[in-house]
N, C-alpha and C positions, 0 to 999 in steps of 0.2 A: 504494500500500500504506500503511495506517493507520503513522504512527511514521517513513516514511523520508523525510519533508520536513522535520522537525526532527532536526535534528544541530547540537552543541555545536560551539566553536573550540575544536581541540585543546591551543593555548595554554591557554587557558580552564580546559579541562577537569584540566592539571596540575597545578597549586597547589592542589587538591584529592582527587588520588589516593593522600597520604601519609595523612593525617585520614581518607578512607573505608576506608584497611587497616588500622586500627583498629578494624574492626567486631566488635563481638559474634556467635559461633557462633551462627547463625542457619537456619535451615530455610527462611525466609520473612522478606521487609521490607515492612512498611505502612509503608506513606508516609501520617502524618499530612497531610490536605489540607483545607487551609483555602477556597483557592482567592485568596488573595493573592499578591503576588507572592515573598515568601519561601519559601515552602511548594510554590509554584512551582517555582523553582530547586530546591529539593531534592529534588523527583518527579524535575525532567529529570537530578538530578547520578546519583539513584539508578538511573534507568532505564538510562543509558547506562557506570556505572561497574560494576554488580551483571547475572549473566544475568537476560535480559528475566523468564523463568520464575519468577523467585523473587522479583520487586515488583507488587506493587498498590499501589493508594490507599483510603484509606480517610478520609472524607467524613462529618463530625459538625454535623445540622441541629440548631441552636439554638432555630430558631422566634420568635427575638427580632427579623429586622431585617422590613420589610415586602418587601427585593428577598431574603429567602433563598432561596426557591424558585429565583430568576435565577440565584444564587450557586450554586447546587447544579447546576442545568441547565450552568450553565459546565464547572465542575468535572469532570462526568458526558463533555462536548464533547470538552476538553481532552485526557483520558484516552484517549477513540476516537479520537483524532489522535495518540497515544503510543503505541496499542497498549498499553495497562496499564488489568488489570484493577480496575472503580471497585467502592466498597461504599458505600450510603449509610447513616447510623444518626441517627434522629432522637430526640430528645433533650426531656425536659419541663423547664425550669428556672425554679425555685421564682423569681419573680422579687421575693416580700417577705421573704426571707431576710436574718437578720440581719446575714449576712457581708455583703452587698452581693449585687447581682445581677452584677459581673462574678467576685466570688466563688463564689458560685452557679454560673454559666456554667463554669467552669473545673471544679467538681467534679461536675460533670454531663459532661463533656467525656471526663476521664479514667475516669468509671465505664462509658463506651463503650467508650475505649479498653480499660479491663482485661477488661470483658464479652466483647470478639471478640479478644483474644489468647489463642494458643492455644501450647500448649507446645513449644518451639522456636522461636518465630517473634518478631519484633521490632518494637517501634515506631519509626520516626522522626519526628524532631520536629525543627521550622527555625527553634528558637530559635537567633538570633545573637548577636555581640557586643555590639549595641546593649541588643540587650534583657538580655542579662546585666549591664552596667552598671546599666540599667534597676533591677532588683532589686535591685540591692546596694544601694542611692540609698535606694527604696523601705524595705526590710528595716532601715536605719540608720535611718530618719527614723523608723519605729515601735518603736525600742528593741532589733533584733534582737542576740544575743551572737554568739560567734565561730563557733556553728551554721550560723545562718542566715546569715553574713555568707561563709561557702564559696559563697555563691550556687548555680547548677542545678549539679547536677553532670553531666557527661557522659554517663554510665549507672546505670542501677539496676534492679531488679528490678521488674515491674509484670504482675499476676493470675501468670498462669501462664508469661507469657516478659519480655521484655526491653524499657527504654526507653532509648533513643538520641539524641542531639542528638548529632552530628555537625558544626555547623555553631558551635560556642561561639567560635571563636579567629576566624570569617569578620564583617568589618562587615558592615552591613544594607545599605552601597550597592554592594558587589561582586556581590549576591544581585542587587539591582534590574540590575544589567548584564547579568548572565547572563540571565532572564528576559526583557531587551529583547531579546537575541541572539537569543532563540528563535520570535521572531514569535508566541505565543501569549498573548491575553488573559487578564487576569487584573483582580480584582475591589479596589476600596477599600473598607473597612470604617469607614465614617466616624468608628466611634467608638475608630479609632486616635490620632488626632489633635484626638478633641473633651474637653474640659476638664470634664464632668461626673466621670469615672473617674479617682482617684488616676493611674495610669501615661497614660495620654491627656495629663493637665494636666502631667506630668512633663517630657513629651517634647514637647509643644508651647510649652509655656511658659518653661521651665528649661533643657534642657539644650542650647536652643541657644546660649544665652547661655555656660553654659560651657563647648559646644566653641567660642566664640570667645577666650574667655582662658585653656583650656587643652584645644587642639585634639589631644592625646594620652590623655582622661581613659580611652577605652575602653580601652587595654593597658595601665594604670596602676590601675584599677577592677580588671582581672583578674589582675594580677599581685597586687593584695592579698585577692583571693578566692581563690587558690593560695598563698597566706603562710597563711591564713585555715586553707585544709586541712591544710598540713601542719601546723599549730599542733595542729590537733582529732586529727588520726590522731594522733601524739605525744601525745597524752593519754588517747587513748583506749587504744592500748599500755598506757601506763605503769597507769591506770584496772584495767587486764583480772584481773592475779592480785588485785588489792582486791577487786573483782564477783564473781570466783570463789569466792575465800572466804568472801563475804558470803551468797553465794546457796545454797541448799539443794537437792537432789534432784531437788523438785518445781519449783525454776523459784522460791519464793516468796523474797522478799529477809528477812534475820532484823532486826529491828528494835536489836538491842543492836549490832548493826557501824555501824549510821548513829549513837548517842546514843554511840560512842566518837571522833567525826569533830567536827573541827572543823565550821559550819556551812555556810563558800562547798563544802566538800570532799565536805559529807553530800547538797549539791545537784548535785554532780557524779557524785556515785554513784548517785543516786537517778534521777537524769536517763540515766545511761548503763543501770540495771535496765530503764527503763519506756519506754528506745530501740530492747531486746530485741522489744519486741510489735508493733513496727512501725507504732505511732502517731504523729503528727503530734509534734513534740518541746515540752514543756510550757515556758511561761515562769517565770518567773526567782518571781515572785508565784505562780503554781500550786504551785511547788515549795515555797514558804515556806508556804503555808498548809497541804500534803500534810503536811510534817515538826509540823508543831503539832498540828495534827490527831489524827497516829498517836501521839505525842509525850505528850498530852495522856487524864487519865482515870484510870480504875485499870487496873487490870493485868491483869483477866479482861472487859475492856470487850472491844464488839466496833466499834470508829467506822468511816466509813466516808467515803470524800472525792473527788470524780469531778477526773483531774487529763487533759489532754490528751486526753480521749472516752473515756479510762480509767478504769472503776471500781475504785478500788484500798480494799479491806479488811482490816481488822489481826483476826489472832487466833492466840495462845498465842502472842505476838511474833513474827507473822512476816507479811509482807507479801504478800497476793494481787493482781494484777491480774487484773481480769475486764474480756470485754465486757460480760455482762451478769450477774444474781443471778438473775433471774426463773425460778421454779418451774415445776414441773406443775403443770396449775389442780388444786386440790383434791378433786374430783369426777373427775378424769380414771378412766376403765377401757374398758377396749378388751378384747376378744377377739382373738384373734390367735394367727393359721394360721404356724407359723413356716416353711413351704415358701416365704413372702414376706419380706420385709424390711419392721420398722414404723417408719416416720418419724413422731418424738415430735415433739408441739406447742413451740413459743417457742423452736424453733430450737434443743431440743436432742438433734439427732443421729438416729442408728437403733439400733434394734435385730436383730439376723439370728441368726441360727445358722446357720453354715457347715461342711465345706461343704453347699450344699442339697440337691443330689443324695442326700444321702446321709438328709438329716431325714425320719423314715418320715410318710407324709399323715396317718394319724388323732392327731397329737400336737397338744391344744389350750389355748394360756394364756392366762390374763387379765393383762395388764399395768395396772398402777393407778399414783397417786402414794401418798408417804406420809400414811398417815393412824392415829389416834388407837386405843393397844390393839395395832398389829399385834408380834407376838412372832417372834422366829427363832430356829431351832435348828440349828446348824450340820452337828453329828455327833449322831448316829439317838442314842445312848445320853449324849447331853449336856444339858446346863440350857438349857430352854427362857427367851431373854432377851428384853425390850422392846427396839422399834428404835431407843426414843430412847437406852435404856442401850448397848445395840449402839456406836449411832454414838460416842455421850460415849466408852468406852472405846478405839476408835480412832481418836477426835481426828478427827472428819469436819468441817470448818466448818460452820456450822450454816445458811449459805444454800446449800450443797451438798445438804444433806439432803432438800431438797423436790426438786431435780433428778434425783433418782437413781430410774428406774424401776423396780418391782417384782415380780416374776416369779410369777404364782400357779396354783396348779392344787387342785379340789378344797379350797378353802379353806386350804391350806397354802402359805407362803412359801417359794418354791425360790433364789432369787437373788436380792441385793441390786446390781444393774444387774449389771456383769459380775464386779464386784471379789470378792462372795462366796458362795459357791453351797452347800446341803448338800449334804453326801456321798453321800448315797442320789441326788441329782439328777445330782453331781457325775460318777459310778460310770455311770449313766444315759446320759449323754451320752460319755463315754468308750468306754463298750460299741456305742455305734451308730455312733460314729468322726465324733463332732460338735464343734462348739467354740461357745459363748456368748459373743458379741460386742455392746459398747455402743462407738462410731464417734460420738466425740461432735465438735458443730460449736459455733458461738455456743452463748453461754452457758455453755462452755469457761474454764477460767482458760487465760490467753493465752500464760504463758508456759509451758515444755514440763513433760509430767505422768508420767513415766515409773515409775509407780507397779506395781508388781508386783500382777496378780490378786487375791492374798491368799485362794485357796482354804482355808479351813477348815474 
């Protein structure tokens, strides 16, 4: 039977069953698999610590080495001798990217991973000790602050379910032990150990010298990566009611709370605002040039300054993070049956009226961008206004303006996306028991937009 010739030493297997009842509420465990010997041991601790039912592995071809394919067919071996179900996902990675190509590799890696997680379910991942040292080594020698110097953290949120390393307090040669235990091959990646790659030259060249003059550095490394954390969480507390009050309704940060802050303090607010979007966290220079930036000008400017993938915009002093500004193209119009839902161009969002069942069939709109002349009248007996004066007097940003689709029928404006509709439309749609929904995605401001309708 597939899985009953490998069996762990129960010894073995205890020094590890405090750390896996730490798991994350889980539906489902992928087993990130490499097909090294790390990634190894962590199939077989999952496979035999978690019901068989609830682990796979899941297999990310990079297309980088000439034996992948080998590597993959192992992996794929290994699995039907464990009885756990394999996944393979192959992977393009940019290899003239500016990050480097093991940079590259890595963000190509986790775009897998977050693509096939699925809500409830988990990734593990066999990063160990070594390699947590690893980064911390890394992260200092490139300037990192007391962010990045928490090194990986344990768990975090990743697409729709969860990421796991399990394995951060385990050295990298109690993993190689477990994986001899187990009689099953496994793969070396040559370029663990070759000197082209920052971490390769790290660990071949460096750190064995000093685990010869300080053969404890691994729980000394992570004992200042948990000093590191509880430093950040303790400020990020203390940080929280400053942010709170800084920050406005819409998510956008008010520019007069950061010019009342001293500067190391206005980067730490600023830093813990644009932590909120889930971006990569800016360094220490991104930050100094963001505050100049916004800082800088007159007072009804609109500047604009891309800080950690973040496009962050100033207007009427307040601070937006976008992913993106990009418009409807200018010429956009579409017709449209609204018994369907219409997915707008550049990523931003849908359009539906719901529920559908209920939208009667001969109802027909043209959806357009904004364009030059268009007027709205909100109530049947009110002053008919220009969208540009529209927008000016509800303070819309004005790269929001070209995003916002327009509802027409008959030559008449019915809706300004979802936020304003006229009343004759408005009456309309209430009468048939419908509701006007804009489901916006990218090109989104990133932080939360809890904006009320604004029926008028």
């Amino acid at each position: 039977m597939p899985g009953s010739a490998v069996r762990l030493d129960s010894a073995l297997l205890t020094q590890f069953e405090a750390g896996f009842a730490q798991a994350p509420e889980s539906d489902h465990f992928r087993v990130g698999y490499s097909g090294g010997a790390d990634s190894l041991a962590l199939l077989l601790l999952a496979r035999q610590l978690f019901p068989r039912s609830t682990v796979s592995a899941l297999h990310v071809h990079h297309g980088l080495h000439c034996a992948a394919d080998e590597w993959s067919q192992l992996c794929r071996d290994n699995c039907a001798n464990l009885d756990v179900a394999f996944t393979e996902v192959r992977v393009c990675v940019d290899t003239q990217a500016p990050c480097g190509l093991e940079a590259a590799a890595r963000t190509a890696r986790y775009a897998a991973f977050t693509g096939q997680l699925c809500a409830g379910e988990c990734i593990l991942l066999a990063h160990h000790q070594d390699d947590q040292a690893e980064t911390l080594l890394l992260r200092l020698l490139r300037g990192a602050g007391p962010d990045g110097l928490c090194g990986m953290p344990a768990q975090r949120k990743l697409g729709h379910g969860v990421l796991w390393r399990p394995l951060l307090d385990t050295p990298r040669a109690v993993l190689h032990q477990l994986a001899e235990a187990s009689g099953l091959p496994w793969v070396e990646d040559p370029s663990n150990l070759g000197k082209d790659c920052d971490r390769g030259y790290l660990r071949s060249a460096v750190l064995q010298s000093v685990a010869a003059r300080w053969p404890g550095y691994r729980d000394t490394l992570s004992r200042a990566a948990g000093h590191c954390r509880d430093e950040t969480s303790a400020r990020d507390v203390l940080l929280q009611p400053l942010l709170d009050a800084a920050v406005d309704g819409e998510g956008c940060l008010r520019l007069e709370a950061l010019d009342k802050l001293p500067p190391e303090v206005a980067r730490l607010l600023l830093r813990a605002w644009l932590k909120r979007t889930g971006n990569p966290l800016p360094d220490t220079r991104e930050l100094d040039n963001l505050l100049q930036v916004m800082g800088s000008g007159r007072s009804d400017a609109a500047p604009q300054a891309r800080c950690a993938g973040v496009l962050v915009r100033r207007f009427r002093g307040r601070l937006h993070a976008l992913q993106s500004d990009a418009g409807l193209p200018a010429d956009y119009a579409v017709q449209w049956n609204p018994c369907q839902e219409l997915v707008l161009p550049c990523a931003l969002g849908r359009l539906r009226l719901a529920p559908r069942h209920a939208v009667p069939r001969n109802w027909q709109f043209t959806v357009i961008s904004r364009r030059e002349g268009l007027r709205f009248r909100a109530h049947q007996n009110g002053p008919s206004k220009s969208l540009k004066h529209w927008f000016q007097e509800r303070k819309v940003p004005p790269w929001e303006r070209g995003q916002i689709p327009l509802l027409m029928r008959d030559n008449e404006l019915l809706a300004v996306g979802d936020r304003w509709l006229t009343d004759r439309f408005q009456a309309e749609l209430e009468e048939t028991g419908v509701g006007l929904f804009w489901d916006r995605h990218a090109g989104d401001a990133i932080t939360a937009d809890p904006r009320s309708k604004g029926r008028m």
